[in-house]
C-alpha positions as CSV (number, residue, x, y, z in Angstrom):
1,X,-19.5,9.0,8.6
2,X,-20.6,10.4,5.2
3,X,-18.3,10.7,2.4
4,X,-17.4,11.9,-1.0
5,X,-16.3,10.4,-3.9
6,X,-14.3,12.1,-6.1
7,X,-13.8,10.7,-10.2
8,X,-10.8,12.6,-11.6
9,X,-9.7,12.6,-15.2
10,X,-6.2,14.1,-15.6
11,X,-4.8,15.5,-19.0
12,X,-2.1,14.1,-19.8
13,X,-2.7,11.0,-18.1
14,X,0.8,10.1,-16.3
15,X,1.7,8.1,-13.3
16,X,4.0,11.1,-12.1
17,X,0.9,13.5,-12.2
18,X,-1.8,11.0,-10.6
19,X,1.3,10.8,-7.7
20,X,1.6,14.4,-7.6
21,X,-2.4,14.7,-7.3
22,X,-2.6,11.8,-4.8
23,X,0.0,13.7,-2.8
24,X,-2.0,17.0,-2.8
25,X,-5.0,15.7,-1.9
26,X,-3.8,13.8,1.3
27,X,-2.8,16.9,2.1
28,X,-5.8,18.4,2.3
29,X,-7.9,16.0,4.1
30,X,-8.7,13.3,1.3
31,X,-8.0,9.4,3.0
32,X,-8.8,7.2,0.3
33,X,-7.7,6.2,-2.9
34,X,-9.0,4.0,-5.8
35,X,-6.6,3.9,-9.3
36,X,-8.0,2.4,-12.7
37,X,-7.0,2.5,-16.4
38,X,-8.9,5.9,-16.5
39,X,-9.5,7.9,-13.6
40,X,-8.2,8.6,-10.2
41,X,-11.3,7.9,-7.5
42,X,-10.6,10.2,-4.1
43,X,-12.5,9.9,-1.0
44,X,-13.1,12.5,1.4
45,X,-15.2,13.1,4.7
46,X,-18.5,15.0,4.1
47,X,-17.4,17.8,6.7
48,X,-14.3,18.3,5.3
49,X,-15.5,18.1,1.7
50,X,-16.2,21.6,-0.5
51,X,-15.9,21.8,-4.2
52,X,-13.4,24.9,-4.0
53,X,-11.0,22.3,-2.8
54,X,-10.4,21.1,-6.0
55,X,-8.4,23.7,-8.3
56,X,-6.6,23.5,-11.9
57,X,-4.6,26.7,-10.4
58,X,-2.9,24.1,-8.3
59,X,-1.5,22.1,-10.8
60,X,-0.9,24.1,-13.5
61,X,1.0,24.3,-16.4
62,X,2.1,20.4,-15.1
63,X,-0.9,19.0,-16.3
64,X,-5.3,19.7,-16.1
65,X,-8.1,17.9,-14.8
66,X,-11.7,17.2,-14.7
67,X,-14.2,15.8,-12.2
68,X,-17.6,14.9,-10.8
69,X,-18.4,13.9,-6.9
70,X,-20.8,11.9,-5.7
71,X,-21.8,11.6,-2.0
72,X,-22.1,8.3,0.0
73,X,-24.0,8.0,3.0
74,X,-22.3,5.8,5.5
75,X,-23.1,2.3,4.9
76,X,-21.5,-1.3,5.5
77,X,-18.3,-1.2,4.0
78,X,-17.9,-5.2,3.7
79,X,-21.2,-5.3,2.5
80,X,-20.0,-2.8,-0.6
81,X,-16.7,-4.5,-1.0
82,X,-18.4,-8.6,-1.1
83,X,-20.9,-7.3,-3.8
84,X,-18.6,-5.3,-5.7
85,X,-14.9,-5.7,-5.5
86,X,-13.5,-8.5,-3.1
87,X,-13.4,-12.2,-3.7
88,X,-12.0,-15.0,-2.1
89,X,-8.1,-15.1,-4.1
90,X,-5.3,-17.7,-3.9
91,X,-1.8,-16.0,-4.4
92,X,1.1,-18.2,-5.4
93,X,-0.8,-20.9,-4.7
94,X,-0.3,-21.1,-0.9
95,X,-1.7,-18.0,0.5
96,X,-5.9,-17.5,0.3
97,X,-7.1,-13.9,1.0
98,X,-10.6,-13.7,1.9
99,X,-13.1,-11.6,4.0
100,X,-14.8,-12.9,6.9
101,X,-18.1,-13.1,4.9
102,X,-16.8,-15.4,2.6
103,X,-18.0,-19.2,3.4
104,X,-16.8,-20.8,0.1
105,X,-13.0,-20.1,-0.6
106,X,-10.0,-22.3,-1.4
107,X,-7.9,-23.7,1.0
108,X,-4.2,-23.4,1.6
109,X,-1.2,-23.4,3.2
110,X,-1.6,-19.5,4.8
111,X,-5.2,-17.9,5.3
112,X,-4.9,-14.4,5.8
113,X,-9.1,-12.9,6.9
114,X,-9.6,-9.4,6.2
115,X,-12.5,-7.3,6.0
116,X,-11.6,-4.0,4.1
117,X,-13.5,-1.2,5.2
118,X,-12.1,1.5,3.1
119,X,-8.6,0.6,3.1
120,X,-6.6,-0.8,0.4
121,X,-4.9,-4.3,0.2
122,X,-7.0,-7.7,-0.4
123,X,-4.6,-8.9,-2.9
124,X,-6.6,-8.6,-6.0
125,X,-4.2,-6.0,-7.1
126,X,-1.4,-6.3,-9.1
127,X,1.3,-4.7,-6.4
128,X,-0.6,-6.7,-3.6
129,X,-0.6,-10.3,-4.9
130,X,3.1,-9.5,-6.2
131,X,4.1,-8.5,-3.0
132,X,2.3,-11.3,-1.2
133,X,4.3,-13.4,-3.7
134,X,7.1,-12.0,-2.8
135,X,6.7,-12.5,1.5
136,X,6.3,-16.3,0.6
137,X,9.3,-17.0,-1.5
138,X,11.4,-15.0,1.5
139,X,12.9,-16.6,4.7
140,X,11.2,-14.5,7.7
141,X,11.6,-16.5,10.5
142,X,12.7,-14.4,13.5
143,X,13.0,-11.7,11.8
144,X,12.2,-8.0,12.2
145,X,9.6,-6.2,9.6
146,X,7.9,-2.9,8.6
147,X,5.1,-2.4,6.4
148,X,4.9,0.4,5.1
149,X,1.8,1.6,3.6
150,X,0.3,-1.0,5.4
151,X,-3.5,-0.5,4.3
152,X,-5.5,-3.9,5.8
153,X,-2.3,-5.0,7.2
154,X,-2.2,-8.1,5.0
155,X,1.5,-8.0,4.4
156,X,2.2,-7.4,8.1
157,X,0.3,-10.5,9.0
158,X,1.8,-12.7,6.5
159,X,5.1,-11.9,7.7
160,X,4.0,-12.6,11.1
161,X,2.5,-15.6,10.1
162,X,5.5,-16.7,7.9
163,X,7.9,-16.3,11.4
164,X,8.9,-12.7,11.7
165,X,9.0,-12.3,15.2
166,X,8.1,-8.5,15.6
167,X,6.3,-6.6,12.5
168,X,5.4,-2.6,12.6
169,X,2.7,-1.6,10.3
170,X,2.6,2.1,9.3
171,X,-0.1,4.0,7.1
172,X,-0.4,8.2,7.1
173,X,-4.7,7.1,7.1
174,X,-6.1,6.8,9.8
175,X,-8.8,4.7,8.6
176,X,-5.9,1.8,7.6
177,X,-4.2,2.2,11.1
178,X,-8.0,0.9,12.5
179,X,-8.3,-1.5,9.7
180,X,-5.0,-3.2,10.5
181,X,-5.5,-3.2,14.3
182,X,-8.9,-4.9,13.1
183,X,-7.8,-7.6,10.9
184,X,-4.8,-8.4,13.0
185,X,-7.5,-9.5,15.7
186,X,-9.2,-11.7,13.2
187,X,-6.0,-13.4,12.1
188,X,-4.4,-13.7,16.0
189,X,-1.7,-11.8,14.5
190,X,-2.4,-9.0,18.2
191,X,1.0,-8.5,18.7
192,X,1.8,-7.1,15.3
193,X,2.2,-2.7,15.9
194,X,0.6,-0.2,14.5
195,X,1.4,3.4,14.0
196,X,-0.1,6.1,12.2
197,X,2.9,8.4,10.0
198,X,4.8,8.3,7.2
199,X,9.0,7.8,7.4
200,X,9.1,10.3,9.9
201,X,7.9,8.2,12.5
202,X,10.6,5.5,11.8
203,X,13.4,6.1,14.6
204,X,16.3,4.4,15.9
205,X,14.5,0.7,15.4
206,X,16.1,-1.4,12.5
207,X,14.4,-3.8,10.0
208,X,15.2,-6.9,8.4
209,X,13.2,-6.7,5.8
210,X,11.0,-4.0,4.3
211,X,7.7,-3.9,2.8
212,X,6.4,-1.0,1.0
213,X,3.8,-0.3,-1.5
214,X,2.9,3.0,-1.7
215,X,3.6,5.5,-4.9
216,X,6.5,6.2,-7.0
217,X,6.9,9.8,-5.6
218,X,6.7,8.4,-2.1
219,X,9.2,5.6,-2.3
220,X,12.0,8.1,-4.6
221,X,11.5,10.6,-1.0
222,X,11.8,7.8,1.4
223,X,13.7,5.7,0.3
224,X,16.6,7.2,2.2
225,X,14.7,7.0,5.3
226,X,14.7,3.2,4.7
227,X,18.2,2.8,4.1
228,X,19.0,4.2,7.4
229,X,16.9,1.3,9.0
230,X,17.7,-1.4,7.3
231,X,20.0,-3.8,8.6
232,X,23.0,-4.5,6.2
233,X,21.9,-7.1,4.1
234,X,18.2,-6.5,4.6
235,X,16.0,-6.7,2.3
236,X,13.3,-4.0,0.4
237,X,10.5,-4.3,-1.5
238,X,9.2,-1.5,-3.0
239,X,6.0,-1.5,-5.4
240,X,3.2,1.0,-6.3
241,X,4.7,2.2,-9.6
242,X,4.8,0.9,-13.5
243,X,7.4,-0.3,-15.3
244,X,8.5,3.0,-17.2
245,X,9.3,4.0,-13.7
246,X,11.6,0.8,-12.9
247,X,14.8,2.5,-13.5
248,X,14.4,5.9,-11.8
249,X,13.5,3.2,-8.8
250,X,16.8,1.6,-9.4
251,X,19.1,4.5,-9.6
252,X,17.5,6.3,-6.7
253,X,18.0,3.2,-4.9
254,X,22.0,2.8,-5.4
255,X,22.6,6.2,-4.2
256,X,22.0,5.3,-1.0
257,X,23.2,1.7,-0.9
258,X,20.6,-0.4,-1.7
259,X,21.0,-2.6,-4.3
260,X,18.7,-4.2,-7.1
261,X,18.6,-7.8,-7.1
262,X,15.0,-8.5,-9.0
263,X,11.0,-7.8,-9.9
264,X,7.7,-8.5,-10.4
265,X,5.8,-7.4,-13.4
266,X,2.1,-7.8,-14.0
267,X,-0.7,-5.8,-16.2
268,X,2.4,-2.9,-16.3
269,X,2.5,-2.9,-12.2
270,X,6.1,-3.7,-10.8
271,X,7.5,-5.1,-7.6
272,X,11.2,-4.6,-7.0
273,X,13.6,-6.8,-4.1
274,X,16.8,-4.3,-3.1
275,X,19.6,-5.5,-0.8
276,X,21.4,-3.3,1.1
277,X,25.5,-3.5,0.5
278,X,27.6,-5.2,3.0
279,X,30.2,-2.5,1.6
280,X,33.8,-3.3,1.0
């Protein structure tokens, strides 16, 4: 399928805002996204695509915005990501991520094969690797785990390769429900669900351990949601947000019973490990 590529520049520049864009857009039919130090990169199917999608009115008086679009004709996806983006990458030193394409890459104690397509997750950023990190320093054998935001499915599969004995992977993209399903088959990590949704779909199931890196905005709304399936004394990692928004994380957290125990920092990005109270 064709696509569009959409470079925004948003004035002022805040994390809140490029959540509040990123929301929008999903909204209305944008799949993909791709944040630097400058601009906010949208993707979008070329039937779906016009440029009256894309109004100031919106948005207004929170903040403005400026962009250009350039359209992509379908095209090998690994191809794009080995030449440009993804290399081979050792996290914590025990965990190599690489594509299938790869034939030169360190060795190590877990090997975790993806190939991206347009989904997010090989570990080269910041939220990623921390979270990675954070799957090997934690005890998951027979345990029960849900991904959220799942992307390629890389932390589902390390968790199932780690012990967990049944993982659910969930992305609102449809695109990263297929990527999962995909990579899972390259890693023999089959058994591993996947579901397309956001909280909603998460029913009466609990977890002993959640994973999700998504957006600030996202995690401050559904963080409830996770307290009510986590088991007491679970454990959840959230990441997907800077530093500056550590605290609002925090206090959002306690209101429902889930307790701060530690994070992650790197390049501004933050990872954060909650417990959930055993109460009095």
């Amino acid at each position: 399928m064709n696509t569009y590529k959409i470079i925004i520049s948003l004035f002022p520049d805040t994390q809140d805002f490029r959540d509040i864009l990123i929301a929008m857009l999903s909204e209305i039919g944008f799949e993909g996204f791709v944040e630097d130090e400058k601009n906010v990169e949208a993707y979008i199917p070329e039937d779906i695509f016009s440029e009256n999608l894309l109004s100031e009115n919106q948005f207004e008086p929170l903040f403005s915005f400026s962009f250009t679009s350039e359209f992509i004709e379908e095209r090998n996806w690994n191809e794009v990501w080995e030449k440009n983006y993804f290399k081979p990458l050792l996290i914590g030193g025990r965990c190599v991520v690489r594509a299938s394409f790869h034939k030169e890459y360190p060795k190590a104690e877990y090997e975790i094969v993806i190939d991206p397509n347009m989904a997010f997750g090989t570990g080269n950023h910041e939220t990623t690797s921390m979270m990675v990190e954070y799957i090997l320093d934690s005890e998951l054998t027979g345990k029960t785990v849900l991904d959220m935001g799942c992307g390629t499915g890389i932390l589902a599969m390390l968790a199932f390769k780690r012990g967990a004995r049944k993982v659910l992977a969930v992305d609102i993209d449809q695109r990263s429900v297929d990527n999962t399903i995909e990579n899972c088959s390259l890693n023999d990590c089959s058994s591993i669900k996947t579901e397309k949704g956001d909280a909603s779909v998460l029913e009466a199931e609990t977890y002993d351990l959640i994973f999700a890196n998504i957006q600030k905005n996202i995690l401050m709304n559904d963080v409830e949601k996770y307290s009510t399936v986590l088991n007491t004394g679970g454990f959840l990692f959230m990441s997907g947000f800077y530093k500056a928004d550590l605290n609002d994380i925090i206090a959002r957290a306690k209101l429902f019973g889930i307790k701060f125990i530690s994070n992650k920092e790197k390049n501004k990005w933050v990872a954060a490990c909650f417990i959930k109270d055993q109460g009095e």
